[in-house]
C-alpha positions as CSV (number, residue, x, y, z in Angstrom):
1,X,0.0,0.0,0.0
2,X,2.7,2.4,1.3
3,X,4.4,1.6,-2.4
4,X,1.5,2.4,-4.3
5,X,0.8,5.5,-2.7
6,X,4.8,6.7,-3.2
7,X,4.1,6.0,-6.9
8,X,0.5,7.7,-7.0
9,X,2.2,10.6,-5.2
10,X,4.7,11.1,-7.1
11,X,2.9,10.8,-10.5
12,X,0.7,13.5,-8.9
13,X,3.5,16.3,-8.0
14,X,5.0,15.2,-11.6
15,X,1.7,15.8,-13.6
16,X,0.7,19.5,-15.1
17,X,-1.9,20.2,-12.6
18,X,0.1,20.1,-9.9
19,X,2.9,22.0,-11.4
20,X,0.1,24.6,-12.1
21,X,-1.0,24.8,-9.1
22,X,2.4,25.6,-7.7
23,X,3.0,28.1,-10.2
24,X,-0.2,30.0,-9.0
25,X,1.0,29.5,-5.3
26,X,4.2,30.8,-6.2
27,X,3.1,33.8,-7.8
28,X,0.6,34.7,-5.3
29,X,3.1,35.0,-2.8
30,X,6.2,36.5,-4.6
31,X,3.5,39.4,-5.5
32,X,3.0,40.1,-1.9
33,X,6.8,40.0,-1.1
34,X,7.9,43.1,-0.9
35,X,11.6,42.3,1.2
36,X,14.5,40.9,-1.2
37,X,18.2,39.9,0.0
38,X,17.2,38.4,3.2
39,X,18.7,36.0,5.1
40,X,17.1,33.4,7.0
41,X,19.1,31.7,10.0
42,X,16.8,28.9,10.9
43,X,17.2,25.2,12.8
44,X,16.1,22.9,9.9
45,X,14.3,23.3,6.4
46,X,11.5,25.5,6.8
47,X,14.0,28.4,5.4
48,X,14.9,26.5,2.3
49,X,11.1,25.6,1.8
50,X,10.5,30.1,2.3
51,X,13.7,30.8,0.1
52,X,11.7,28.2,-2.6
53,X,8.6,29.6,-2.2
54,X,9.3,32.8,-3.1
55,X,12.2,32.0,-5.7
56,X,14.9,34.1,-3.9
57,X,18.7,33.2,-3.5
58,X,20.0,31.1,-0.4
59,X,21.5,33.6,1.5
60,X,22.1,31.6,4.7
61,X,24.5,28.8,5.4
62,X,21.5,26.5,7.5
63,X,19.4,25.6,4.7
64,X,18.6,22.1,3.7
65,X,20.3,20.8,7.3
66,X,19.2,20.6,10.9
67,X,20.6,21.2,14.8
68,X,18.7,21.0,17.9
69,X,17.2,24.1,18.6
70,X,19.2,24.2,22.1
71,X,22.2,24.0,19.9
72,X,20.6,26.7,17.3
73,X,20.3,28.9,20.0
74,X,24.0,28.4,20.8
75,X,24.9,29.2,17.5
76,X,22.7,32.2,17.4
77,X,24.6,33.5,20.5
78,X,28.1,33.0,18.8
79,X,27.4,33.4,15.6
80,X,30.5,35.0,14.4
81,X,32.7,32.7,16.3
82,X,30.9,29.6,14.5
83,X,31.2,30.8,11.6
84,X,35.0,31.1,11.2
85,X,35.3,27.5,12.4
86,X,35.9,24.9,9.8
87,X,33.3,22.0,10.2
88,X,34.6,18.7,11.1
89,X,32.5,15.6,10.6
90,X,32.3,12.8,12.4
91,X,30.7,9.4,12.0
92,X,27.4,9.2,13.7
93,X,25.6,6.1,11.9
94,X,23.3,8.5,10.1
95,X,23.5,7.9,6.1
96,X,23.6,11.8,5.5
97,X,26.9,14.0,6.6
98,X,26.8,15.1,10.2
99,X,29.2,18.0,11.8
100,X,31.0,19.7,14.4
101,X,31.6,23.0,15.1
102,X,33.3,24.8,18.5
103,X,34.6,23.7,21.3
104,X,37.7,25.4,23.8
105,X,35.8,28.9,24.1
106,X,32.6,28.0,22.8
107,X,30.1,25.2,23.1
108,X,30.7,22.3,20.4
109,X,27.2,21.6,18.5
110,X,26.5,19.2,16.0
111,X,25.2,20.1,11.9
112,X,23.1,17.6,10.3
113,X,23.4,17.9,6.6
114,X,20.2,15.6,6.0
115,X,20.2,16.8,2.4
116,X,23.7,16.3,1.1
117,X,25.4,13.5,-0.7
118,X,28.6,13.6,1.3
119,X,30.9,15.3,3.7
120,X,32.6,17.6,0.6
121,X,29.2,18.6,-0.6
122,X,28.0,19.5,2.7
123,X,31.3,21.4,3.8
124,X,31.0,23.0,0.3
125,X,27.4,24.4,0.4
126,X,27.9,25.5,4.2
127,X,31.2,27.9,3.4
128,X,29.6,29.0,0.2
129,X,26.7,30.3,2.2
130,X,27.8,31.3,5.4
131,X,29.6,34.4,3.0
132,X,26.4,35.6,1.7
133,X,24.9,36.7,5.1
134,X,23.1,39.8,4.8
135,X,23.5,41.1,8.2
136,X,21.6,44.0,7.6
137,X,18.3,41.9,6.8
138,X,18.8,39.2,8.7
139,X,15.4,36.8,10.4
140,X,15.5,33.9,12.4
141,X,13.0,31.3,12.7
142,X,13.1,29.0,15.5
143,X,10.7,26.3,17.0
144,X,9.8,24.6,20.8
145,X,11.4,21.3,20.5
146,X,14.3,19.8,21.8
147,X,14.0,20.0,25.2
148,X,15.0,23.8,24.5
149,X,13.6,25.7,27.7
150,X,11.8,29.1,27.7
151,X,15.1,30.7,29.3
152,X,16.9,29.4,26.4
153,X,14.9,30.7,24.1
154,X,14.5,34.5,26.0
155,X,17.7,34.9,25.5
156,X,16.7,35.6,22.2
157,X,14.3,38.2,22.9
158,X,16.8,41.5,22.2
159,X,18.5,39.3,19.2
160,X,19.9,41.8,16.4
161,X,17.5,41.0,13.5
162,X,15.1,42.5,11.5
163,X,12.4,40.0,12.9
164,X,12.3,36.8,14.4
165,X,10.0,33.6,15.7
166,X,9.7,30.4,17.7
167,X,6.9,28.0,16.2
168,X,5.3,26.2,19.0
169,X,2.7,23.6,19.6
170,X,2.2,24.8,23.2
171,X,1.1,28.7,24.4
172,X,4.1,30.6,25.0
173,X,1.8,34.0,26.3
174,X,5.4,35.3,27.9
175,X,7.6,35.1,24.4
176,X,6.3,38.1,22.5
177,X,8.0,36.8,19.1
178,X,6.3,32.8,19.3
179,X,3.6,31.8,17.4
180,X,1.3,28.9,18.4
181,X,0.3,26.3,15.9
182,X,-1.7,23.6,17.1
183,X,-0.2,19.9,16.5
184,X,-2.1,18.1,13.7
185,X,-3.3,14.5,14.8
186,X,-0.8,12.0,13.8
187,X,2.0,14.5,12.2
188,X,4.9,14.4,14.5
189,X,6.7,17.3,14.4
190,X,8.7,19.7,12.7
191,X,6.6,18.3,9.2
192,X,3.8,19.7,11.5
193,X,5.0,22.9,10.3
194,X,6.6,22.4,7.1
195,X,4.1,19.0,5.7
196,X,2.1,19.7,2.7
197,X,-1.1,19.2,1.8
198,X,-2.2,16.9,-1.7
199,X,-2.2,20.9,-3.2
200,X,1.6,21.4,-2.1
201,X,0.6,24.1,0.3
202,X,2.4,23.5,3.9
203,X,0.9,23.7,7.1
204,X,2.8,26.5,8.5
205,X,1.8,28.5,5.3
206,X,-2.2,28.1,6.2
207,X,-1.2,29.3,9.8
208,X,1.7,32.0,9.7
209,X,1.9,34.9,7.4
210,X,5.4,34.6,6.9
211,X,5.5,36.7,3.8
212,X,4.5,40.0,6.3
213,X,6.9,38.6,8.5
214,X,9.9,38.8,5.6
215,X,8.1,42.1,5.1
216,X,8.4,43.6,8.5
C-alpha cells in the first residue's frame, strides 16, 4: 500500500496540474513580497522551503540541514565565532553527513546535513553560504522542540535582527515573538510545520503569514 501510494504521489507532484497549481502558489506570494536579500538563520528546512517559495537566493548557510534548537540557539549566541570555524565531521551512523563545530571557548554543537550527498558537498554548500549573510536583513526562525527551555529561548528576545520567531505547539503567552500552531493529529513534528497538503501548500503556510513577517 505504502508503495502504491509513493508511486500515486509522485505521479501527482510530476503531472501538469500540480505543477500549475504551484505556479499560481508561487506567484501569489512572490507578489505580496515586498523584502528581497534576506537572510534566513533557521534550525532545519523551513527556510529553504521560504527561500523556494518565493524564488529568492540562499542567502544563509543553515538551509537544507538541521541542529537541535538548544544547539541553534547556541549558534545564534556565537554566531560570528561559529562561523570562522571549519566544520569537522564525524561518524554518527546517520546515512547523511553530520558536523561539528566549537569547542575550547565556545560550546561544540553538531550540523546535520540531512540533504547532502557527502561530507565535501555539505562542507562546500555550508562555506559557500555562510559568505552571503546579509546582516543587515537578517530573520530567524526557531521552534519549541528539543527539550529547549523558555530561558533558552529569552535569550533571544533583544537578538539583532530584523524580525524573528519560535513555532510552538504549546502557548508561550510570555515570548512576544512565538507563534502557536496547534499539532495536527498523527503528524509528529517539525513536518507539522513544514508538511504539505495533496495541493503542495504547507501547514505553516495556512497558519503563519510569513511573507508580512519577511516584510516587517
Amino acid at each position: 500500500m505504502s508503495s502504491l501510494y509513493s508511486k500515486a504521489k509522485t505521479l501527482w507532484e510530476n503531472s501538469f496540474i500540480y505543477k500549475g497549481i504551484e505556479k499560481s502558489i508561487n506567484k501569489k506570494f512572490r507578489k505580496q513580497l515586498k523584502n528581497d536579500d534576506f537572510t534566513i538563520l533557521c534550525s532545519n528546512c523551513i527556510g529553504g522551503c521560504i527561500y523556494h517559495r518565493l524564488g529568492k537566493r540562499f542567502l544563509s548557510p543553515t538551509i537544507n540541514m538541521w541542529m537541535l534548537q538548544p544547539d541553534f540557539v547556541t549558534f545564534l549566541l556565537h554566531l560570528d565565532d561559529y562561523l570562522k570555524e571549519s566544520v569537522v565531521f564525524v561518524p554518527t551512523g546517520e546515512s547523511t553527513p553530520c558536523g561539528k563545530i566549537g569547542g575550547g571557548t565556545i560550546p561544540e554543537i553538531l550540523l546535520h546535513f540531512n540533504h547532502a550527498k557527502s561530507s565535501e558537498e555539505a562542507d562546500t554548500q555550508w562555506n559557500d553560504r555562510k559568505k552571503r549573510i546579509n546582516r543587515d536583513n537578517l530573520y530567524v526562525i526557531m521552534y519549541n522542540l528539543d527539550g529547549v527551555t523558555e530561558d533558552q529561548i529569552h535569550l533571544l528576545d533583544d537578538y539583532p535582527c530584523k524580525n524573528k520567531i519560535v513555532l510552538t505547539a504549546t502557548p508561550l503567552p510570555n515570548v512576544l515573538w512565538s507563534k502557536y500552531i496547534k499539532k495536527q493529529r498523527l503528524t509528529r513534528y517539525p513536518f507539522n510545520y513544514i508538511g504539505r497538503d495533496v495541493f503542495g501548500v504547507r501547514h505553516y503556510e495556512k497558519k503563519w503569514d510569513f511573507v508580512g513577517f519577511l516584510n516587517k
